[in-house]
N, C-alpha and C positions, 0 to 999 in steps of 0.2 A: 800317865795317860798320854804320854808324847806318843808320834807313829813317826815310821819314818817317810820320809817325802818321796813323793811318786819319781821315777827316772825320767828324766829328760827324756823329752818325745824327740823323734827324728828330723825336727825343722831344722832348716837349714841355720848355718848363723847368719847367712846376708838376712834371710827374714827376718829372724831374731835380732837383728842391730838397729833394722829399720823399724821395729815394733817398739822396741824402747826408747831407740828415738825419737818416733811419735810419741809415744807414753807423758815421754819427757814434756814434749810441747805441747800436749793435752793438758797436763796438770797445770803449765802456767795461763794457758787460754780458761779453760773450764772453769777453774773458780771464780776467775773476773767476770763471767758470764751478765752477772746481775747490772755491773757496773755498765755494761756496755747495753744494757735492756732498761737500766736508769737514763742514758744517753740518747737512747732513742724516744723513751716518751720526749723528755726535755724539749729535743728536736722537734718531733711530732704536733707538739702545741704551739711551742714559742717563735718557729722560724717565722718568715713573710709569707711562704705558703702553708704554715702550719695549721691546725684545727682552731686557736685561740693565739694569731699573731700578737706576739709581745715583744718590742724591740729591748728591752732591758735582760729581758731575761734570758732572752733567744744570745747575750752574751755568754752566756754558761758554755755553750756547744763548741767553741774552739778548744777552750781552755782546757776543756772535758776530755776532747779525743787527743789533743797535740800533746799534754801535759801529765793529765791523771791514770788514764788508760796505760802509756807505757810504762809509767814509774810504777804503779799499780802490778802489771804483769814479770815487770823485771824483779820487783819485792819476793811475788809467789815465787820466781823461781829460782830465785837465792834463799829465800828460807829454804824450799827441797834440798838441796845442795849442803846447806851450812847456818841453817836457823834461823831467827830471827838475825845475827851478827850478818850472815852471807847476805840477807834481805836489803837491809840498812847499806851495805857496800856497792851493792849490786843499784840501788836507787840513785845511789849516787852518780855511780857510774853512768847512767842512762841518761843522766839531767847533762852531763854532760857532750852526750852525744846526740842530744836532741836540739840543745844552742851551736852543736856545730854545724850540722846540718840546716838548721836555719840560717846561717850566717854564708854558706856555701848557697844558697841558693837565691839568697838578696846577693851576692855579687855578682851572680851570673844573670839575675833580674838585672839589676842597673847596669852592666855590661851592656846586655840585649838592647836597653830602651836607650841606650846612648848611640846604639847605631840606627833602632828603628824605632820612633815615639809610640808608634802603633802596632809593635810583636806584642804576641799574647804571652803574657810570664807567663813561669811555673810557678806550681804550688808550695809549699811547704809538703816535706815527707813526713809523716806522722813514725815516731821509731818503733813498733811494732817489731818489726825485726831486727833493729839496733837490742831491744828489749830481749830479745830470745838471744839472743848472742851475749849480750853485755852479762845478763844475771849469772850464769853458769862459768863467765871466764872469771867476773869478780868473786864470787863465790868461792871456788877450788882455790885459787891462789889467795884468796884470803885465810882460807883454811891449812892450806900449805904452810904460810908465813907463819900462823901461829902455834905450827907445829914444831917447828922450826926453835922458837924460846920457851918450851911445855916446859915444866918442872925447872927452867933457870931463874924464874925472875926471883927476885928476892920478898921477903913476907912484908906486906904492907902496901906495895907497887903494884900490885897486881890489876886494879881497876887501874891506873896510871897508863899502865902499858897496856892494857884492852884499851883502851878507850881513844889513846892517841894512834895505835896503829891501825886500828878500823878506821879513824880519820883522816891520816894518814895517806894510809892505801885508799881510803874514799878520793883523795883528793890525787891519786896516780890513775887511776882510773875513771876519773871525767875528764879527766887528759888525754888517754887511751881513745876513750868513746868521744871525746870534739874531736880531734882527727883520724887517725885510722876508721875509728869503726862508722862516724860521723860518711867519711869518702867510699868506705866500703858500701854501706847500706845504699847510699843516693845511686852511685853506679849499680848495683843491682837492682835497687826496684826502677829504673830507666832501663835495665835492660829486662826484667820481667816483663813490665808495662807496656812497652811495646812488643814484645810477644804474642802477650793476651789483645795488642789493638789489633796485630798483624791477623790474628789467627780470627778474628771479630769481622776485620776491614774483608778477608779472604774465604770467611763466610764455612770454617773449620773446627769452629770452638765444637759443635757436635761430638768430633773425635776426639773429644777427652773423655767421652764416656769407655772408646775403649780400654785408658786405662785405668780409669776411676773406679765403674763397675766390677773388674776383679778384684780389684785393691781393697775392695770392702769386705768381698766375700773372705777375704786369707788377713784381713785386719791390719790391712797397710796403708788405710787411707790418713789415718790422723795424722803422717808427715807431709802429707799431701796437702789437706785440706787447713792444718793449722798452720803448717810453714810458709805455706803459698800464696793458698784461696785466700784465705782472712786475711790477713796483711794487706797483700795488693787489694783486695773486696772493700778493706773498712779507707782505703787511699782514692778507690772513685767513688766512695759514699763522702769525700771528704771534700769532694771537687765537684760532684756530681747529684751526690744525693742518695743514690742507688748504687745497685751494681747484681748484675746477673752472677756474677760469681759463687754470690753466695748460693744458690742452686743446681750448681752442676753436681755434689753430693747431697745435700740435703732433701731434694725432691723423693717424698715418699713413694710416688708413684709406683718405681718399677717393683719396689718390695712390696705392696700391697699388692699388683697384679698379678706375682708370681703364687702369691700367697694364696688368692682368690680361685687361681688355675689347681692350685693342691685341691680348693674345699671341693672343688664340683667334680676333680677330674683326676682326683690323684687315688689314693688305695691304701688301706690300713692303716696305720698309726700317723703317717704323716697328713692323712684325709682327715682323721680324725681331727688334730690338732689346728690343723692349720687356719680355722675361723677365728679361735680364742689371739693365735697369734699374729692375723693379720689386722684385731683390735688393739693389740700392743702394738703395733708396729706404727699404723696410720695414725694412732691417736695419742699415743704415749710417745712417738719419737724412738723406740728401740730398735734399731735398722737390725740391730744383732740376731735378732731371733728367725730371720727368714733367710741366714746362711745357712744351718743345713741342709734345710730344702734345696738349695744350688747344689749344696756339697754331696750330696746322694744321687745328683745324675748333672754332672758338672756341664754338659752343654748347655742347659739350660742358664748361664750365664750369658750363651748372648741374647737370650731373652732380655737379661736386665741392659745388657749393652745399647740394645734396638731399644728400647724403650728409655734408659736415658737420655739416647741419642737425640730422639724424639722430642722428649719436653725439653731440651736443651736445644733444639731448633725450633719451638715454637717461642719459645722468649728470646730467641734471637731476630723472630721477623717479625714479631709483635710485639717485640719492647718491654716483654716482661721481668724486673727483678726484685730486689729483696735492699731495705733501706741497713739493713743490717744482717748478724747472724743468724741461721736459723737453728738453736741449739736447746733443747732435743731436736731433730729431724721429725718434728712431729708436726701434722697440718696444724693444728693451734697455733705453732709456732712461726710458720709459714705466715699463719693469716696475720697475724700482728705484725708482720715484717712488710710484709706486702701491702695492708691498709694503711699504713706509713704516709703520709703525706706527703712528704719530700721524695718517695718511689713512685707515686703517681695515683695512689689514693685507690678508690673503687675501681678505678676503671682497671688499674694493672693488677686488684688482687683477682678478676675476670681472666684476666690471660695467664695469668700464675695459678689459677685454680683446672683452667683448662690445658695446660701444660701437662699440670699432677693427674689429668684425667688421659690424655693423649697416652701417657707415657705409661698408664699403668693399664691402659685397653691393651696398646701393642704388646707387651710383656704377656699381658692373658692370653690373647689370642697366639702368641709364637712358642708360649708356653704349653697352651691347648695343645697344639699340633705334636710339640714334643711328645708329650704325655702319651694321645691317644696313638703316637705311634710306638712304645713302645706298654702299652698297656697289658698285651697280653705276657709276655716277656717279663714285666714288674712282679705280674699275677702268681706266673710261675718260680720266680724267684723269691715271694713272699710263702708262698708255700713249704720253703725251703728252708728257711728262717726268717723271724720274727723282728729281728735286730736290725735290718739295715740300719730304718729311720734313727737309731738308736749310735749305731755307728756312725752316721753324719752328723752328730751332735757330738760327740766325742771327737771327731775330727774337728768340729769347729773351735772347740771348747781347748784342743791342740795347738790349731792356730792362733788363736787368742791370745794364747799361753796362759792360761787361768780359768776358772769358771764363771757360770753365769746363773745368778737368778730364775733369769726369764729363759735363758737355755734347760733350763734344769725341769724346769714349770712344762716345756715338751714332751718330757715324759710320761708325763700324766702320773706324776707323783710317787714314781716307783725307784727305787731307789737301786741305783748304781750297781756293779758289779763289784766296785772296787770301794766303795762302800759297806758294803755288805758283807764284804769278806775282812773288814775290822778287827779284829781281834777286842774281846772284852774291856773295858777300861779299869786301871788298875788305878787302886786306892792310891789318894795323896794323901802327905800329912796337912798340907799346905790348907789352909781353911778357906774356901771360897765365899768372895763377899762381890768381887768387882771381875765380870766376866766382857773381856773384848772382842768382839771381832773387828779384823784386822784383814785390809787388803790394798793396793797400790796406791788410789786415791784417797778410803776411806770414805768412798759413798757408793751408791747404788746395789750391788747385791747384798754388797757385807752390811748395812742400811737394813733389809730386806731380811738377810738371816736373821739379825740384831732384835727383828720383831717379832718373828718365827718363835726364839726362843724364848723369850719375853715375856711372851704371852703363853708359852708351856709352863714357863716357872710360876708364873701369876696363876695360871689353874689348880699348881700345885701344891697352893697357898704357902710359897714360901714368900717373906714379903720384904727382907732385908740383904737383898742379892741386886746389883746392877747390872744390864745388861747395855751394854755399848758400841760403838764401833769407830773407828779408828784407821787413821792412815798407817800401815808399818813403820814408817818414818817416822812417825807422831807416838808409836811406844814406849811406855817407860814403867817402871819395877812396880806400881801402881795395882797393875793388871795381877791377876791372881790368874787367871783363866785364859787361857788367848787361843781362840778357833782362827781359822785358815786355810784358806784353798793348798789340798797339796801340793803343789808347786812351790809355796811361797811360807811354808812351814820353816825351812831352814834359815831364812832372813828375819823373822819373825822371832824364830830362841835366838838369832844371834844380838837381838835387842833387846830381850827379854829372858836371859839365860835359866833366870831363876823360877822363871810362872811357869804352870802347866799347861802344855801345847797340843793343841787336840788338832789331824789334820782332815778335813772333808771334801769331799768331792762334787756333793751335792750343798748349795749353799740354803736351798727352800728347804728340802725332805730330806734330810741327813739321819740315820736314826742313830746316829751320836749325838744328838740332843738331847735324844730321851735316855741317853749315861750319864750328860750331864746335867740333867735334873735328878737320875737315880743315885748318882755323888752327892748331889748340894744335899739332897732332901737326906740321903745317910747321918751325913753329918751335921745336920738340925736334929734328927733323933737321937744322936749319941750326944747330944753336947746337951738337951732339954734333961 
């Protein structure tokens, strides 16, 4: 049942290097998500302006962001890397560069107050980005090193020699991370930081929408916004409380307005769709799904520009921002960032709510204009073929480099070209008990497949069959069955050489589901 994997589409590799790159700093941000929404109730109750001030407890909140949060993120992204052993190395590593930088910064405090009793110190830098740097250099060189003595140690030594060289190298690399990476990181976010003030004080932060807003539509924002925004965002939530940062991507607005201009004023399949997905977008958080619509008549990005721009100037002259992440980009999520206490409570989740309103009016209304000027023109070209909207979803789905769930769900359930033209699935011997799906993270569409099929097998009463999902990274010889976005089929056998590899295009409507339920259920009839 293997296929072989779709050919590389024509992205560039600079886009390609930046997509994984992001990828990368996705995976170690996204999981700790919880952690950092644990951090903020914390805050939310316990500070002196919190909802139920508790001086005992309101101590959790340093310890929380200076401490747990970066060893926390530097862990996730040394397992990616190298397991739980790269995880363990890589924590190390970060503790170490987190008392460096603490210690750089009380001497340049006491410095300061020896010449002036009354300069304002600095803060402590939270390693964030010591974390994104430290996990991945401990990691590979950890995994190098112990490539290095494979098959030499002698029988018996072998937990000896793991155990003292992860400690080892733990203890060469909080070495590493208290100075180098400790001087790196301080001098870089001093010079982020005052960027972001420059650009704040000079009344300019607006113009990041020009290059945010594209960067989303071609799926280039995750280096941007995890490398960046969050980092320096959770540094003036750490001195400040808030921080507008967290809003210059996350505001739903422009993608619901764009969304709103297709239901009233767009034409055919993308008219159709476009209500179901402007519910997804505002309320679920899925910014993904309102890039084809850009990508099917690509000026209409500076619709989303102008309208970023916009809620991004209105929380810049009304003070509105976000006490923490807003991760999904969903207004739910917004609201609880922005009701936050320490962001300024009721009154700023009013100008953060009228921000996502400003921003996604403009987007409709420069949206409109587009549309109705090129209306007749759209008309005559849908006449012509059926497919655009279909083609900008497979462009997106390009950009991406992967498929989507809730891209897939635009089509209105119709299944792919490249789908469809599957060839039969050929008999295994291999006895299907434990079926994976497998994709970068191991959440969200392959999640969504996971249940798709799930619930087909379950109808088809067979009742001793799992259906799962899974990071690629996270496979192992377990898996009997392992589905996969065509792209990532080849990564997929290379960890799993022995299972059977099914590749789909469609991760909702695949009609390779229904072969493999017509395999499971074959071979429950032949074995009964």
């Amino acid at each position: 049942m293997t296929t072989a994997s779709v050919p590389a589409s024509g992205t560039s590799r600079a886009r390609v290097g930046v997509q994984r790159f992001g990828t990368f700093l996705s995976g170690m941000i996204m999981p700790n998500i919880p952690a950092l929404i644990a951090w903020g109730i914390v805050t939310a109750f316990f500070i002196d302006v919190g909802w139920t001030p508790n001086a005992d407890l309101a101590t959790i909140v340093f310890p929380f962001i200076h401490y747990l949060l970066p060893i926390l993120i530097a862990y996730t992204g040394g397992s990616i890397v190298y397991g739980i052993r790269g995880g363990v190395v890589a924590s190390i590593g970060v503790m170490g560069a987190i008392v460096g930088s603490d210690l750089i910064v009380d001497n340049f405090n006491a410095a300061l107050l020896a010449a002036d009793p009354d300069a304002k110190t600095l803060g402590y830098v939270h390693m964030f980005i010591g974390a994104m740097i430290m996990a991945p250099l401990a990691a590979y060189t950890m995994k190098w090193l112990d490539s290095l003595w494979e098959g030499k140690i002698r029988a018996g030594f072998e937990m000896l020699v793991n155990m003292f060289s992860a400690g080892i190298w733990g203890f060469v690399m909080a070495v590493v991370g208290f100075y180098p990476i400790a001087w790196l990181v301080n001098g870089l976010m001093e010079i982020l930081g005052n960027a972001v003030n420059w650009l704040v004080q000079a009344n300019l932060l607006p113009l990041t929408s020009i290059l945010i807003e594209p960067a989303k539509v071609f799926f280039l924002n995750n280096a941007i916004n995890h490398g960046v925004l969050t980092p320096l965002g959770l540094q003036e939530v750490a001195e400040d409380g808030r921080s507008i940062l967290f809003l210059l991507e996350a505001n739903p607005g422009p993608g619901v307005g764009l969304l709103l201009a297709f239901t009233f004023f767009g034409i055919g399949a993308a008219r159709a769709s476009a209500p179901g997905a402007a519910v997804i977008q505002f309320v679920g958080g899925i910014h993904e799904v309102y890039f084809p619509y850009a990508l099917m008549k690509p000026i209409l990005i500076l619709a989303l520009i102008a309208g970023g721009m916009t809620g991004v100037t209105t929380n810049m002259l009304l003070s509105g921002a976000l006490a923490g992440p807003a991760a999904p980009g969903s207004i739910i999520a917004v609201t609880a960032q922005a009701v936050n206490p320490s962001a300024g409570g009721v009154p700023n989740l009013m100008v953060v709510y009228l921000s996502v309103l400003l921003s996604a009016t403009v987007t409709f209304l420069i949206s409109w204009v587009i549309l109705r000027a090129s209306r007749k023109r759209d008309l005559e070209a849908m006449a012509a073929t059926d497919d655009a909207f279909g083609a900008a979803i497979t462009q997106t789905e390009a950009a991406k480099g992967k498929s989507s769930a809730h891209l897939d769900g635009l089509r209105g359930g119709a299944a792919t070209q490249a789908d469809g033209g599957i060839a039969p699935a050929t008999v295994t011997e291999r006895e299907i008990k434990n079926i994976v799906f497998a994709c970068d993270a191991g959440m969200g569409s392959s999640a969504m497949g996971a249940s798709v099929l799930r619930n087909k097998i379950k109808k088809a009463g067979i009742e001793d069959v799992t259906v799962t999902n899974k990071a690629i990274a996270a496979l192992d010889p377990s898996a009997d069955l392992v589905i996969t976005q065509n792209q990532l089929t080849d990564r997929a056998r290379d960890k799993t050489p022995n299972s059977v590899h099914v590749s789909v295009d469609n991760f909702m409507n695949s009609p390779r589901y229904d072969e493999v339920v017509d395999l499971v259920r074959a071979q429950h009839e032949d074995g009964a």
